[in-house]
C-alpha positions, -999 to +999 in steps of 0.1 A: -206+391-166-192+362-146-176+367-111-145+357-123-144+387-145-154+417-123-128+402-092-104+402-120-115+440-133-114+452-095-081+440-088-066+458-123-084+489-115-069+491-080-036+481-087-034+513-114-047+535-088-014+534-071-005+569-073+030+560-070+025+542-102+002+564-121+019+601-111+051+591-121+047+574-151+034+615-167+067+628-171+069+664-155+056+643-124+084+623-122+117+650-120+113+646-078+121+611-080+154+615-106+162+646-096+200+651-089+208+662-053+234+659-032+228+640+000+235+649+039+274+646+044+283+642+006+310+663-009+293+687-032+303+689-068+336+715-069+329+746-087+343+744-125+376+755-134+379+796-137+350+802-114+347+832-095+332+825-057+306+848-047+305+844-015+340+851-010+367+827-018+381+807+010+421+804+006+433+769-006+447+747+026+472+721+017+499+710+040+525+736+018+506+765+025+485+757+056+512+772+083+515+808+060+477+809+077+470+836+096+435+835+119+420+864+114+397+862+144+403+877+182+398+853+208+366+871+223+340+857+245+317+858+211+344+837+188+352+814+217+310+805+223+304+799+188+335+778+187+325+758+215+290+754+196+310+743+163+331+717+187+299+704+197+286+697+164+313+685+150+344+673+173+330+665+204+317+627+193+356+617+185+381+643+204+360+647+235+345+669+260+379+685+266+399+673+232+415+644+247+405+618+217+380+603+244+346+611+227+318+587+226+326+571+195+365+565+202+381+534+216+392+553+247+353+556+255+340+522+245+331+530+208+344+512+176+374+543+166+404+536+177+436+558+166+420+591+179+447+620+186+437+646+213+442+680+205+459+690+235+489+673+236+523+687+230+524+679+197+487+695+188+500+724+212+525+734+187+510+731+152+500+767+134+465+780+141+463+779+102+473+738+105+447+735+125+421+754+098+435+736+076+425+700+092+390+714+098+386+721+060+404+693+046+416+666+072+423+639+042+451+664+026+464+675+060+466+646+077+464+606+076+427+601+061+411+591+092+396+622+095+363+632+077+364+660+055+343+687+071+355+719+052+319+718+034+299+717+066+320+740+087+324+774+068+336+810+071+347+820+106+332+792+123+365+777+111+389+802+128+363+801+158+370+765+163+403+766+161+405+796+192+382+768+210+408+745+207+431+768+215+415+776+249+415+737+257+447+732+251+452+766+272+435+747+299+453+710+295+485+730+300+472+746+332+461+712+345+502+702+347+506+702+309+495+667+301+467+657+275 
């Protein structure tokens, strides 16, 4: 057998041992690859019509219903840490350390956002606690679309315990001579 042959019968027999290759071309190997998921930060697929939530079903927000809201959560040391946590995650990189719309990623602070409202101006100060719940879970029907929808990442009380953080900053804004 020439040399020509056997470099040529090497390089086929290491180009199909790419498992890559070989694995995915059985086909119960290849469901991980085509599987359907859904990815970090994408909406998930809405329940179908008639379902029953077993979780407990969250009350639709729109802005016609938001303000009949009622937060069913005391302002306690316990809601107010875990609504500072939820802040952090999730508010702090456009509203700011103290909701002022300064966060790192707004204009205010050097970042490419501008447009960013604080949350402890007047007019922030006097929207329902259920508005503000109702921004949290679906910003793009309460608001102007600038906001990301979060409702599917922030969930349950964590919702009502954000809003009593925001509640407390805008508690202290107004103790600092009432401006944002």
């Amino acid at each position: 057998m020439p040399k020509y042959a056997i470099a040529v019968l090497a390089l086929g027999v290491l180009g199909a041992c790419n498992p890559d290759d070989v694995v995915h071309r059985v086909s119960w190997f290849s469901d991980m690859n085509h599987q359907r998921s859904i990815k970090p930060y994408e909406q998930p697929i809405p329940p179908p019509e008639g379902a029953i939530p077993i979780t407990g079903g969250q009350p639709p927000v729109d802005p016609d219903n938001a303000d009949r809201l009622r937060n069913p959560r005391a302002t306690t040391a316990e809601s107010l840490e875990r609504g500072k946590w939820v802040y952090g995650t999730y508010c702090f990189v456009c509203h700011g350390p103290e909701g002022r719309g300064d966060g790192p990623v707004s204009v205010a602070s050097g970042g490419p956002f501008p447009g960013i409202p604080p949350l402890v101006d007047d007019a922030r100060r006097r929207l329902s606690d259920g508005h503000l719940y109702g921004v949290t879970v679906n910003a793009q029907a309460m608001g102007k679309g600038l906001m990301p929808v979060y409702g599917y990442r922030v969930r349950g009380n964590d919702r009502w315990d954000v809003v009593n953080y925001v509640r407390l900053l805008q508690g202290r804004a107004a103790g600092a001579g009432g401006r944002p």
